[in-house]
MITORRO-187382 format. One record per residue (C-alpha): x, y, z. Coordinates in steps of 0.001 Angstrom, whole numbers, plus 500000, padded with zeros to 6 digits. Example, Ala and Ser with C-alpha at 12.3 -4.5 7.8 and 13.67 -1.06 7.14 Angstrom:
512300495500507800;513670498940507140;
This chain:
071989414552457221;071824418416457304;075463418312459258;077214416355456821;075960418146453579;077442421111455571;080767419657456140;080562418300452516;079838421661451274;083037422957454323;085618420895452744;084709422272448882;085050425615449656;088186425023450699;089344422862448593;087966425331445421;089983428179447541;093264426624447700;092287425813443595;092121429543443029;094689430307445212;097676428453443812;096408428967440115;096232432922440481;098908433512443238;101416431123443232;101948430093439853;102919433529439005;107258434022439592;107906436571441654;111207438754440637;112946437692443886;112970433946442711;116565433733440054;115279430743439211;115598429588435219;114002426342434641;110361425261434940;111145422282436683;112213424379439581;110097427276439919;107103424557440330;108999422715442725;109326426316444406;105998426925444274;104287423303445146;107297423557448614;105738427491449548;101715426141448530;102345423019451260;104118425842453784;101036428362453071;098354425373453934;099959424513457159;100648427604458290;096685428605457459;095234425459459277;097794426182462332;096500429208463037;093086428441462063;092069425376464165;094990425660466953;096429429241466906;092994430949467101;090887429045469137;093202428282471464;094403432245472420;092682434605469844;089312433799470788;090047433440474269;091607437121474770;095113436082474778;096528438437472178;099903439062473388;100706434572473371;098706434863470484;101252437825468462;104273436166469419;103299432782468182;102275434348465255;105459435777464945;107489432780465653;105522430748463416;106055433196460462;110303433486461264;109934429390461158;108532429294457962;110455431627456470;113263429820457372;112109426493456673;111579428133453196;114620429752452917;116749425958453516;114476424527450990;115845426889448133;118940426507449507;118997423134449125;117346423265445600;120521425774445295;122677423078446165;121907420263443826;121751422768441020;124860424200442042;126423420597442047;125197419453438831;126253422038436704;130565421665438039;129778417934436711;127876418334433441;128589422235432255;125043423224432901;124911427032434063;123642427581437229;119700427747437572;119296429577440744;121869432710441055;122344434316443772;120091437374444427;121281440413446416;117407441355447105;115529440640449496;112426437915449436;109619439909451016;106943437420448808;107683434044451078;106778436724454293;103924438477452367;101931435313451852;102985433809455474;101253436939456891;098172436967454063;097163433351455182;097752434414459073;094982437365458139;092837435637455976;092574432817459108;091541435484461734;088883437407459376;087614434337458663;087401432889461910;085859436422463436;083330436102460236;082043432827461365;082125433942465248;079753436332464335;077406434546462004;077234431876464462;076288434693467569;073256435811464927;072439432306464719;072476431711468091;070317435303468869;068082434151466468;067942430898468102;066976432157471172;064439434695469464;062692431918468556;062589430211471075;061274433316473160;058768433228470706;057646430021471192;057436430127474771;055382433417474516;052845431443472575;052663428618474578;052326431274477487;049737432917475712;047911429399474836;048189428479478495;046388431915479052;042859431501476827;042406427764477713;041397427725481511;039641430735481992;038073430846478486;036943427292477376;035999426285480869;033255429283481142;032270428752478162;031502425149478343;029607426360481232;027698428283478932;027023425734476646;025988423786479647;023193426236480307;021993426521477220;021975422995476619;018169422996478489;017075426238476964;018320426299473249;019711423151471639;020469424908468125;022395427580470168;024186425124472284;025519423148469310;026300425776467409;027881426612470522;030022423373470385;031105423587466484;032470427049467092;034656425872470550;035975422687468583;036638424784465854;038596427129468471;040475424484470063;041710422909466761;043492426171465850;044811426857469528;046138423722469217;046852422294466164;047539424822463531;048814428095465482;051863425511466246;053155426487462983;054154429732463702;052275430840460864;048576430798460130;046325432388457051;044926435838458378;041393433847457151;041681431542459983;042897434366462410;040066436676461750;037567433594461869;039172432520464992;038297436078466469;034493435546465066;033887432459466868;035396434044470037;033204437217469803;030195434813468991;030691432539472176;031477435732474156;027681437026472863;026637434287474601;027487435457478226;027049439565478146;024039440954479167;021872442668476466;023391445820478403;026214445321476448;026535446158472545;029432444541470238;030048445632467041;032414443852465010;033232444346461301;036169441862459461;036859441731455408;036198438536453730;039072438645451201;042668438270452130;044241436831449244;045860433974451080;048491436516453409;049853435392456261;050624436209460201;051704435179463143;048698432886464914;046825434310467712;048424438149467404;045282439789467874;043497436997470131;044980438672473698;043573442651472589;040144441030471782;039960439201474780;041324441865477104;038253444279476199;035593441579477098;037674440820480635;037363444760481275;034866446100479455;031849444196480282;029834444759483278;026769443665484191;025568446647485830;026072449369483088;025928449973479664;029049448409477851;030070449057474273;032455446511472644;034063447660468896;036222445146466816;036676446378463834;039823444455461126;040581446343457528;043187444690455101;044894446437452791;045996443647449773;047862446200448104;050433447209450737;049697443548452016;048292445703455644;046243445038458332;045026447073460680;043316445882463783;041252448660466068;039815447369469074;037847449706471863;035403449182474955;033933450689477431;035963451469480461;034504450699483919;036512452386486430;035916449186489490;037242446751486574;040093448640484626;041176451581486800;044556452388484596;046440451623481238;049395449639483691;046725446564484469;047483445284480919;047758441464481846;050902439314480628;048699438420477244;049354441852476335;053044441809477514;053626438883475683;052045440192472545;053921443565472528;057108441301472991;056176439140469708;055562441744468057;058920443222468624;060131440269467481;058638438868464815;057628442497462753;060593444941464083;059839447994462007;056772446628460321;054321447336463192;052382449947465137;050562449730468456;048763452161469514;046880451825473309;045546454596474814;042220455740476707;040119458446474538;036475459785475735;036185457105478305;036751454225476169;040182451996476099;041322452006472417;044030449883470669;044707449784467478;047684447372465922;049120447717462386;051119445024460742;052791444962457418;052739441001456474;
């Protein structure tokens, strides 16, 4: 349905062009034509509009495709050029004709002449021959090029997709199967913990994979999605470790890309927990309705036996940094680096 409303929507255009076309530019005598009666000059006229059309859709659909777009300028100038001398001469036995009959009728009824000779030379038949030749090739090269940012795009999106589903692949095995390990555990020490345990996971697993598939999600449902990781993850530190984490409340219904923050959060509980020393997790989200901004700063601790160097990033990071790139070019800032012994990100998006 969506292709033939565009080839409806094709053949009006053109058909509204050619409108404009022979109203403003054709109908208007040029001072080469000695033509005297009306009858003529529109037969004139309707003869060139019919030679302009064919010679536009020649070189559009044949001409073009066939050696412009395919790098053969030099077959593609001199068929140009032969198709403009054809014309022109094609045009220029047409008016002699019309010259002709005139010429005939007025020895038999004593009706002057209605096309005179002309010692000038007709440089409008050639003008519009090489307008319609031009206004083929820019318009061909225009839709070459919207279709190449269509087809970038395309693939943009597609990248971004498959970074998603990467990303998706990512948190569900290592994630949900320890924690439903957890849950397991607790299931014979705490029941209230255990299925509050379950509501949050389900909860989890709906948005993973049900609503992030929209490629856009509220920033409420990100930010809870982050709270119901952090309180699984509380679940399986030690009380050696200490997690701070601070979100707003109000949002006022903006929007982001689902799961943008998820692989930063989880990236400072893979390396920096341990269950040896003290650990300090900070995950701390500000929104800024008025700029529409949010700002996400995540830190922990850094043990030097789990994350030795800023290069051990993990391909959820990669992947992130990539969307980012391409789905907020010049409305974001990331900012990873390691400051008093603690690994430190902070991401700023404008929505």
């Amino acid at each position: 349905m969506q292709i033939s409303k565009r080839k409806y929507l094709y053949v009006l255009i053109h058909l509204f062009g050619w409108l404009i076309f022979s109203l403003g530019a054709l109908f208007s005598r040029p001072g080469q034509w000695t033509i005297d009666t009306k009858g003529e000059i529109c037969l004139r006229q309707i003869t060139l509009l019919i030679v302009l059309i064919c010679v536009f859709y020649i070189n559009y659909y044949i001409l073009i495709p066939i050696f412009l777009l395919r790098r053969k300028l030099v077959i593609y100038f001199f068929t140009v050029v032969a198709i403009v001398v054809l014309f022109v001469a094609l045009n220029k036995a047409t008016a002699r004709l019309f010259s002709t009959h005139h010429s005939g009728s007025s020895r038999i009824t004593n009706v002057p002449m209605v096309l005179r000779p002309h010692n000038d030379i007709d440089t409008f038949v050639p003008s519009m021959i090489i307008l319609m030749i031009g206004l083929g090739v820019v318009i061909s090269l225009l839709q070459s090029w919207q279709n190449e940012i269509h087809r970038r795009e395309n693939l943009e999106k597609e990248k971004v997709s498959t970074e998603l589903d990467s990303l998706k692949a990512q948190i569900n095995p290592h994630f949900f199967f320890n924690t439903l390990n957890t849950i397991h555990s607790y299931t014979a020490i705490n029941t209230d913990v255990a299925r509050n345990a379950i509501s949050n996971l389900s909860k989890m697993m709906r948005y993973v994979l049900y609503e992030s598939d929209s490629g856009q999600a509220t920033l409420d449902h990100e930010l809870a999605f982050i709270e119901e990781y952090v309180s699984l993850m509380r679940l399986r530190v030690t009380s050696k470790t200490t997690i701070r984490l601070d979100l707003p409340q109000s949002h006022s219904g903006a929007v982001i890309a689902p799961m943008i923050f998820m692989p930063f959060v989880e990236n400072a509980f893979k390396h920096g927990v341990s269950s040896a020393a003290p650990s300090n997790i900070e995950i701390i989200a500000t929104y800024d309705d008025i700029k529409n901004e949010v700002v996400l700063q995540v830190s922990n601790t850094i043990h030097n036996h789990l994350h030795k160097n800023l290069s051990h990033q993990g391909i959820g990071i990669h992947n992130t940094q990539r969307r980012l790139q391409l789905l907020y070019p010049g409305r974001h800032d990331l900012f990873i680096n390691q400051i008093s012994g603690k690994y430190v990100v902070k991401l700023t998006i404008c929505l």
